[in-house]
VOGU-3710 file (C-alpha; in Angstrom, 3 decimals, decimal comma):
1> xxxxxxxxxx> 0,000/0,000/0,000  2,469/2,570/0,569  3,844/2,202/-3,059  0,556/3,158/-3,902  0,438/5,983/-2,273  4,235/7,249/-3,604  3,072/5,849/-7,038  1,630/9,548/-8,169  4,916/11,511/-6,820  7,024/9,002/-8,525
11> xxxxxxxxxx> 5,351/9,368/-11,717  5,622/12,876/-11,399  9,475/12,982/-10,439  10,068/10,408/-13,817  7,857/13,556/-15,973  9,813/16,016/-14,475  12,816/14,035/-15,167  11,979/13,156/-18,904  10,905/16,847/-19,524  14,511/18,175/-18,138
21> xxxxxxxxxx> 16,613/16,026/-20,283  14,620/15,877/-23,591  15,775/18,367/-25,762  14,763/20,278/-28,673  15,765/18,457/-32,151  19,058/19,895/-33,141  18,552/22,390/-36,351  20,658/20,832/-39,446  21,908/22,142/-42,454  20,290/21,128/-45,493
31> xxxxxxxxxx> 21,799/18,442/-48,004  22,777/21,354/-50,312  24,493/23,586/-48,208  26,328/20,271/-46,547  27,532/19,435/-49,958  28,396/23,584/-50,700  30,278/23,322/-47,046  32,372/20,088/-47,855  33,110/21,941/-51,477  34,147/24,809/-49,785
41> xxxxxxxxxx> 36,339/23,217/-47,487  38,197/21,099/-49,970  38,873/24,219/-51,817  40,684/25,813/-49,061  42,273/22,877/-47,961  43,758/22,640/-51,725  44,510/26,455/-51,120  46,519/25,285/-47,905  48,281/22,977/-50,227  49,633/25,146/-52,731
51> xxxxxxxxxx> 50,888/27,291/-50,194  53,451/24,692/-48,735  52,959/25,696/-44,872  52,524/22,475/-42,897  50,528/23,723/-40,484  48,063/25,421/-42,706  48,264/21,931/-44,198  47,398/19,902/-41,561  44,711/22,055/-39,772  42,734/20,677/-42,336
61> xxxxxxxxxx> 42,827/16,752/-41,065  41,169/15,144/-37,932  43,507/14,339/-35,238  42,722/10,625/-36,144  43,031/11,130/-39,840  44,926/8,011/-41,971  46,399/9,082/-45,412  47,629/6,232/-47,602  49,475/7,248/-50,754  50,695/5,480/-53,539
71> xxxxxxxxxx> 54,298/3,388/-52,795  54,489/4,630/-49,576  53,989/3,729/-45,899  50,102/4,408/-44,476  50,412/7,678/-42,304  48,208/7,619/-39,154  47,617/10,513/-36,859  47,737/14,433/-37,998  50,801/14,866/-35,516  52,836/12,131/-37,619
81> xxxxxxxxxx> 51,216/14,022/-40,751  52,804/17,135/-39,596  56,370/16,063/-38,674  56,388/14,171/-41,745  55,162/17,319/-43,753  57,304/19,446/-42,345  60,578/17,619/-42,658  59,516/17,073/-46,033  58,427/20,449/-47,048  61,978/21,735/-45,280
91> xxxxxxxxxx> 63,434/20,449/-49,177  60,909/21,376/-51,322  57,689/23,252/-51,899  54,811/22,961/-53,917  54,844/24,645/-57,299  51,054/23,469/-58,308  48,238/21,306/-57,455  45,190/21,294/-58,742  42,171/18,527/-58,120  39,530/17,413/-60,334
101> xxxxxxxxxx> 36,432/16,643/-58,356  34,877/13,890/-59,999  31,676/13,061/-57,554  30,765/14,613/-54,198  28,555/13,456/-51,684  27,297/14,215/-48,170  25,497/11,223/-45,495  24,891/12,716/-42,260  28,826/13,882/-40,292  30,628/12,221/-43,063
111> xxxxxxxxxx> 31,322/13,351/-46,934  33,346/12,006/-49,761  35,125/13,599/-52,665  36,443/11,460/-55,309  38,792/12,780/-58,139  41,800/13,359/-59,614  45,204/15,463/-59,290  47,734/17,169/-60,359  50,928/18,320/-58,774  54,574/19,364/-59,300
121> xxxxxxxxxx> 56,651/19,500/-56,734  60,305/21,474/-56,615  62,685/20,293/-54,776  65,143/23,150/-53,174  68,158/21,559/-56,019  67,039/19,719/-59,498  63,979/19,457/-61,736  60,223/19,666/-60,768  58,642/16,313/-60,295  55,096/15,750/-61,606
131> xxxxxxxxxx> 52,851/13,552/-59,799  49,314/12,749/-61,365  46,705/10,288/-59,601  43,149/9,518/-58,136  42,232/10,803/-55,100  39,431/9,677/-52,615  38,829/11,853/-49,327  36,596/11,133/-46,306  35,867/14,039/-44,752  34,125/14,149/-40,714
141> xxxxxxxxxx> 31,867/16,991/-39,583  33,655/18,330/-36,190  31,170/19,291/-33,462  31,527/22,732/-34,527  29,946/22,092/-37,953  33,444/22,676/-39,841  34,451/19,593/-41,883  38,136/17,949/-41,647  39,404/15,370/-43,853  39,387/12,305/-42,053
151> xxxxxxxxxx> 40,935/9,944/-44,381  42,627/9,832/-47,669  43,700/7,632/-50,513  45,541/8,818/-53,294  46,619/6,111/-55,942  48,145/6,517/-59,573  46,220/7,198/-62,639  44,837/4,241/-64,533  47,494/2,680/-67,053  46,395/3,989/-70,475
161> xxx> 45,257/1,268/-72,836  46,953/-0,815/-74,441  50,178/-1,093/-72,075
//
């Protein structure tokens, strides 16, 4: 009997409760200006590119990010990224890049962009060296609403036909 009688006031308490910790549906941007974000972004990340600044660079990547490239060891972790970059970019600099965006799309926190690249690199002594591939990037919505590229595979062009 006396559960009965608590029965109302603990009803009430778990209303209270449920009321207090519901919360109003979180206001999303819309497919379109998800897609126009994640354009955006990968725009100024090539931007950071050309200009050869490793920092600017890796700003762009999630601390967790994994980049494998073509012939050479898997990179995990943007502070690995960075030393890497920055030892690397201590002998050269990058004279162009450009990327083709061949397909875009958007599900929920996460976004692709597949396409293709261009890039010539000069070293501090010799000849530029001209790299040309296929690119696929996974980029993660950060609780901020900025996207970072979260992983990346770059790979060589297909062989042309006939060799």
């Amino acid at each position: 009997m006396n559960l009965h009688r608590r029965a109302p006031g603990l009803l009430l308490l778990a209303l209270v409760l449920a009321s207090c910790s519901s919360s109003a549906p979180v206001s999303r941007p819309s497919h379109a200006d998800d897609e126009a974000a994640v354009a955006a972004a990968m725009d100024n990340y090539v931007a950071a590119v050309r200009s050869s600044d490793a920092k600017k660079i890796v700003a762009w990547w999630t601390d967790d990010a994994i980049f494998i490239n073509k012939n050479q060891p898997t990179v995990v972790g943007r502070p690995t990224m960075e030393a890497q970059l920055t030892g690397a970019l201590a002998t050269m600099r990058i004279a162009k890049v450009t990327l083709g965006r061949v397909d875009l799309s958007v599900s929920g926190d996460l976004a692709y962009v597949i396409g293709t690249f261009d890039e010539v690199i000069q070293p501090a002594t010799g000849s530029p060296v001209n790299s040309t591939g296929r690119v696929v990037y996974l980029w993660r919505r950060q609780a901020d609403g900025s996207w970072k590229i979260a992983r990346l595979l770059a790979t060589d062009p297909p062989a042309a036909a006939g060799t």
